[in-house]
C-alpha positions as CSV (number, residue, x, y, z in Angstrom):
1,X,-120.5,93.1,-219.8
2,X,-118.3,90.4,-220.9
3,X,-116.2,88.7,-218.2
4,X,-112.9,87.7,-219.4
5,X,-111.7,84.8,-216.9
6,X,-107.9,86.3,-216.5
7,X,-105.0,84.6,-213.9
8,X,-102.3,86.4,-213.0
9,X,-99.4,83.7,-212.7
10,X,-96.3,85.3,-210.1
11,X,-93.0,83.6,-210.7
12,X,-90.8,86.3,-209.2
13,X,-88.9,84.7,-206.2
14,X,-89.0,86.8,-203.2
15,X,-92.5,89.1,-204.9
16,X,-94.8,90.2,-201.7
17,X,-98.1,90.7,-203.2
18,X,-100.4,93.3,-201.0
19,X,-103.7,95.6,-201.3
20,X,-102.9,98.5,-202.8
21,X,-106.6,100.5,-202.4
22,X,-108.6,98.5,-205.2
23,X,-105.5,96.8,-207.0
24,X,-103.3,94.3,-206.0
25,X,-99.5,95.3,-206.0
26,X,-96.6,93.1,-206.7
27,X,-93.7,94.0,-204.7
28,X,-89.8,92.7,-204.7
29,X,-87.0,94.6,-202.7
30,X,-89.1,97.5,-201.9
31,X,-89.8,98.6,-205.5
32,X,-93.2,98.0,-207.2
33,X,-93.0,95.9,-210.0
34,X,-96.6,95.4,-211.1
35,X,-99.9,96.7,-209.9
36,X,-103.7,95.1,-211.5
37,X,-106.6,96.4,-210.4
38,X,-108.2,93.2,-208.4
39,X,-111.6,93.4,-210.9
40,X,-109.9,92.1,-213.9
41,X,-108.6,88.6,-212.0
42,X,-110.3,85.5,-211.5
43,X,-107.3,83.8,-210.1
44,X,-103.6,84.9,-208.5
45,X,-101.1,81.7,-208.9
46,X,-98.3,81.8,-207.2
47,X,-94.7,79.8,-208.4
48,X,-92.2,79.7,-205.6
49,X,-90.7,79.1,-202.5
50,X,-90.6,82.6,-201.2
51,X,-93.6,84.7,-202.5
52,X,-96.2,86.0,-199.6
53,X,-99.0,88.2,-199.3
54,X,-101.1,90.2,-197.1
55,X,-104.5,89.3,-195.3
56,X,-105.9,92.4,-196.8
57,X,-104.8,90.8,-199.9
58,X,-106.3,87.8,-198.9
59,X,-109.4,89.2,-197.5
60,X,-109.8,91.5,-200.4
61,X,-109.6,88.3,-202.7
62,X,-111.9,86.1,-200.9
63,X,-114.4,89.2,-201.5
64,X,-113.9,89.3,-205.0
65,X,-114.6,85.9,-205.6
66,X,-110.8,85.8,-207.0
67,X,-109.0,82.6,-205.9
68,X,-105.5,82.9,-204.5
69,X,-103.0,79.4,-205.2
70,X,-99.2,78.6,-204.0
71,X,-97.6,76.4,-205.7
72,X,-93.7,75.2,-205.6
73,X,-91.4,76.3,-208.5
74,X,-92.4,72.9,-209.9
75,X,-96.0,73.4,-209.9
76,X,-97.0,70.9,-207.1
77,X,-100.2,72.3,-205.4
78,X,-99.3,73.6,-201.5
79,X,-102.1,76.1,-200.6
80,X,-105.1,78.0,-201.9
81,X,-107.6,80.2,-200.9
82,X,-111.3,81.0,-201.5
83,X,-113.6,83.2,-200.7
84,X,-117.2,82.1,-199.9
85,X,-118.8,79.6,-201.4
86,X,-123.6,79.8,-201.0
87,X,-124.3,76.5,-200.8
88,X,-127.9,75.3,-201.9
89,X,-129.8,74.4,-198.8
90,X,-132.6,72.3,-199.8
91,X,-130.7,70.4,-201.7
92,X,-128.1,69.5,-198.8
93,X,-131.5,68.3,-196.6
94,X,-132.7,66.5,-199.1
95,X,-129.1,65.0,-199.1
96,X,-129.2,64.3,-195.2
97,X,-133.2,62.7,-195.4
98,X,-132.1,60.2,-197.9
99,X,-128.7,59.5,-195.7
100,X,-131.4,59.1,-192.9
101,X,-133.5,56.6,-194.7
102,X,-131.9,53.0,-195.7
103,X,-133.6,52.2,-198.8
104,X,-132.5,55.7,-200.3
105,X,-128.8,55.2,-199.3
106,X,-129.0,51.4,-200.3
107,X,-129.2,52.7,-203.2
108,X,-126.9,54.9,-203.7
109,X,-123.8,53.1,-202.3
110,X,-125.2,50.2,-204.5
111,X,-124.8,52.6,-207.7
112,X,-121.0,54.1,-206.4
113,X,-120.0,50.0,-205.9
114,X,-121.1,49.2,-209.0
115,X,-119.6,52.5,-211.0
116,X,-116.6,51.4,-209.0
117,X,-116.0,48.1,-210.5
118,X,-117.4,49.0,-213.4
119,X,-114.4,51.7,-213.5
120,X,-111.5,48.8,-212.5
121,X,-112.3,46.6,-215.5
């Protein structure tokens, strides 16, 4: 099965997006005015000062592995929401034995100082 990575940008001022069984359903002044089924998003962005959702919504998203954004009518980032991330345990020890031991953190903040001034000429 090919996945096809598809955003659903909302723009409509005053939309309440909700759960609607295995869809998600865009709502404005009480009438319906889109409905996708939640399986063919990767993302929801939202564009606006006044558009909410539900925490079924939410929580349905988060399941899905669909991300949910707000942005402002201008496009500046306010909120977003993820579902859960599995984060690779043996590498994160392996990340807090070398913090533990001062040769192996040496050097790495020698290598991130010297990427950094590498990166201001």
């Amino acid at each position: 099965m090919k996945t096809h990575l598809n955003t659903l940008f909302v723009t409509l001022e005053g939309a309440y997006l909700r759960k609607d069984g295995a869809a998600i359903e865009i709502r404005h002044e009480g009438e319906t005015k889109l409905r996708v089924p939640l399986h063919n998003l990767d993302g929801i962005a939202c564009f606006g000062w006044d558009i909410s959702c539900s925490a079924a919504l939410m929580a349905a998203c988060a399941e899905a592995n669909v991300s949910l954004s707000f942005q402002n009518p201008y496009g500046k980032f306010l909120a977003a929401s993820n579902g859960f991330t599995s984060g690779n345990i043996l590498l994160r020890r392996e990340q807090y034995r070398r913090a533990d031991h001062e040769p192996a953190s040496l050097a790495i903040a020698s290598n991130m100082i010297a990427a950094k001034l590498a990166n201001t000429r």
